[in-house]
C-alpha positions as CSV (number, residue, x, y, z in Angstrom):
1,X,2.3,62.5,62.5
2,X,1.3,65.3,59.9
3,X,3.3,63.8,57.5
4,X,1.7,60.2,58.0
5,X,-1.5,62.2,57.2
6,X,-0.7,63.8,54.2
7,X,0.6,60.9,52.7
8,X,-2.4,59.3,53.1
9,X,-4.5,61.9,52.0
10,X,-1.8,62.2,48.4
11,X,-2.2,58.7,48.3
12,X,-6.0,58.5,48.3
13,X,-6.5,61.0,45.7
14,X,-3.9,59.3,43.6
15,X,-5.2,56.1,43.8
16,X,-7.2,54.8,41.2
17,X,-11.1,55.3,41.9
18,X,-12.5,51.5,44.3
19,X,-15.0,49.9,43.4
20,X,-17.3,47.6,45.1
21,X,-15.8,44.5,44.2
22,X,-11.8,45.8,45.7
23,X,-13.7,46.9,49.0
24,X,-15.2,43.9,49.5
25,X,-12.3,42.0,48.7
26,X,-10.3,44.1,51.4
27,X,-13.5,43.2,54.1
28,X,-13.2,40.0,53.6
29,X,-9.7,39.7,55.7
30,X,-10.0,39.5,59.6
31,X,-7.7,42.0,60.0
32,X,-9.4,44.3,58.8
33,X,-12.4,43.7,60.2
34,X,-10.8,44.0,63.4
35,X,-9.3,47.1,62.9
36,X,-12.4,48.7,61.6
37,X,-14.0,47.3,64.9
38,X,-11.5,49.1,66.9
39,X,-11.6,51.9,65.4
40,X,-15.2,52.5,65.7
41,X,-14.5,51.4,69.4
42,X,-12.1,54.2,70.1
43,X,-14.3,56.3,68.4
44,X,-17.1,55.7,71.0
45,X,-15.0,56.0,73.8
46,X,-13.8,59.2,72.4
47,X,-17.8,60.1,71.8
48,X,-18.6,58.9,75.3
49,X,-15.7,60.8,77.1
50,X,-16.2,64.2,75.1
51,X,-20.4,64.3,75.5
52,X,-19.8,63.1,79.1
53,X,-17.8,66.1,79.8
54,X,-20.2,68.2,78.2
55,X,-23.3,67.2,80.2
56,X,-21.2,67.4,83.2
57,X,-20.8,71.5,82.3
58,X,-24.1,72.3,81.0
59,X,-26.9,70.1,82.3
60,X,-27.1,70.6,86.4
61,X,-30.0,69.1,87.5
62,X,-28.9,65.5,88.4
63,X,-31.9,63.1,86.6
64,X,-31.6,65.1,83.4
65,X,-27.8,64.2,83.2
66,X,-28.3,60.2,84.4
67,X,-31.1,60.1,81.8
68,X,-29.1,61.8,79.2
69,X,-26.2,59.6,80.1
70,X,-27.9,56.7,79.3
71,X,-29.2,57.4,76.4
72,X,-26.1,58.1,75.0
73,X,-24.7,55.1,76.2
74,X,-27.4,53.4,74.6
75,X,-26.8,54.9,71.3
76,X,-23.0,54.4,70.9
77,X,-23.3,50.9,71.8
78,X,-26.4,50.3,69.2
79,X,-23.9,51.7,66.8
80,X,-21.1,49.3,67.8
81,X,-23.4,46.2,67.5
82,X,-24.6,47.7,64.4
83,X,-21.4,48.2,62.9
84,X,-20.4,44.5,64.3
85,X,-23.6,43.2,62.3
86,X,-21.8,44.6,59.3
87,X,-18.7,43.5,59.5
88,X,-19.1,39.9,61.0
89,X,-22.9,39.7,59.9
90,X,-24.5,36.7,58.0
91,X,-22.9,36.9,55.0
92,X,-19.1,37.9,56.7
């Protein structure tokens, strides 16, 4: 796994510099629209799970946490529709 990491890492700084016009070319396959997508959904369930735990530590008092909870939950998924909007948006 480290070295799948460092590779990419070598290979982005030797890479010659991208431009607008090659990263929207690379958007405009489904593929990797989808994997974008998925990857900003693992994120958020990573997000969720991780603040979650937290607020079941450090914040006792039961309303506090629901409210907080939801709030959260509210914010993760306005940045998954967001980032849907982006990638499959009126001009995608």
């Amino acid at each position: 796994m480290l070295f799948a990491g460092g590779a990419l890492f070598a290979g982005y700084w030797l890479s010659a510099p991208i431009d607008y016009t090659t990263w929207h070319a690379g958007f405009q396959h489904a593929s990797i629209r989808l994997l974008v997508w998925l990857l900003v959904a693992g994120l958020s369930l990573h997000a969720w799970i991780g603040l979650r735990d937290v607020l079941m530590d450090y914040v006792k008092p039961m309303g506090l946490r629901l409210a907080l909870n939801v709030l959260f939950i509210l914010a993760l998924a306005t940045y998954a529709v967001w980032i849907s909007q982006m990638l499959w948006g009126v001009n995608g």
